[in-house]
C-alpha positions, 0 to 999 in steps of 0.5 A: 534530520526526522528520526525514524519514528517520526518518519514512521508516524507521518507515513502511517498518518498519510496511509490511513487518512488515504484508505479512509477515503472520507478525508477526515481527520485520523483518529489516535486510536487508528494510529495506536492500532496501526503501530501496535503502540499505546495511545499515549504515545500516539499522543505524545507524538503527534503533539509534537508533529504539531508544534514542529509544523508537521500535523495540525492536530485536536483532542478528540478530533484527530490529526491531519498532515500539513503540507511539509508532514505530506511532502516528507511522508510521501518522499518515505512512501516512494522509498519503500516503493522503489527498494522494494520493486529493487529487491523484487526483480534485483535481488529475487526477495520473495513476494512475501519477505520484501515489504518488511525487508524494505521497512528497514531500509527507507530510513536510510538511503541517499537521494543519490541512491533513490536516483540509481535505483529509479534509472536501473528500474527504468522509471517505474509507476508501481511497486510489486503489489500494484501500489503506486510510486510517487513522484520525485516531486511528490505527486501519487496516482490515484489507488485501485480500491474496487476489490475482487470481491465485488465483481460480478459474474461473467465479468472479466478484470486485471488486477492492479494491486494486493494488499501486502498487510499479511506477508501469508496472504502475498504467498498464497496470492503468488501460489494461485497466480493472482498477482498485479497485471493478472487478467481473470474473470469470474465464473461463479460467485458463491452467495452470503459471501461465499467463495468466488471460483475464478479462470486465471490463465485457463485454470479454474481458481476457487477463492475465499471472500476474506481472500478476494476482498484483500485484490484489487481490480481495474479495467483491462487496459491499465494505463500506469 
């Protein structure tokens, strides 16, 4: 059995290697900042996921997962997925209250219960904020990373998933309607970096560049 730390640093290693998109190594620093730790014991523990084969790291090189770190990283990844789309259409948790709630329980559900999450959910693809599940067999669909910053005028989006980093931001998100799956298209965009104004569901939206920067869209015809 990982302990819970453990687990946390192979998650939060994965998620930052897979946000890079370069696929360097991660720097120790990232992962302080990521974990509001100190970087000695951001070193302390990734010695350790090196010598138990779980991270290959160097000195001032950073840290990669292995094959078994990623598989065990993934495995918590699609945990807290599941429990929270649960705790979203199940439970009624609110938009900005499931990702910490679901912070607590990856650790400890069985497999039996991931399974009967699963099957009562209906096979899902995506958390609520768009994100995908991965499989039972470790495999991930690709990430929507175009953010609705960058969108030209006149051009009509859906979007796919939302930063769910600041629980203020997904309310806000919830209250002006631009959650996954929302279609919308930009009417205006304010120039150096100004505020892009938005139709959403024949409602005119004005939205922030800080804001639009943290949605992100795809086409129109979402497969997943």
């Amino acid at each position: 059995m990982l302990s819970q730390a453990v687990e946390d640093y192979l998650k939060t290693i994965y998620r930052l290697h897979a946000e890079s998109g370069t696929g360097d190594a991660v720097a120790t620093s990232d992962i302080a900042r990521a974990l509001d730790v100190s970087a000695a014991s951001v070193t302390n523990m990734v010695k350790r996921l090196d010598q138990s084969g779980l991270a290959t790291y160097q000195s001032y090189k950073g840290v990669t997962l292995t094959e078994a770190g990623e598989k065990i990283a993934l495995e918590i990844i699609r945990h807290h997925r599941l429990l929270e789309l649960y705790l979203k259409e199940m439970l009624g948790y609110s938009w900005d209250k499931i990702h910490d709630e679901a912070e607590h329980l990856e650790h400890h559900i069985s497999e039996e219960f991931e399974t009967k999450i699963e099957e009562m959910l209906g096979y899902p693809t995506h958390d609520p904020h768009g994100d995908p599940i991965p499989t039972r067999d470790g495999q991930i669909a690709a990430t929507a990373t175009d953010p609705l910053s960058a969108v030209a005028s006149g051009e009509t989006v859906m979007i796919h998933r939302v930063s769910d980093a600041n629980p203020d931001l997904l309310h806000y998100l919830e209250s002006i309607g631009l959650l996954p799956r929302t279609v919308l298209t930009v009417v205006e965009r304010a120039p150096f970096n100004g505020p892009l104004t938005v139709r959403v569901a024949n409602a005119e939206q004005v939205v922030g560049h800080e804001v639009a920067s943290q949605v992100f869209i795809g086409p129109l015809e979402d497969n997943s």
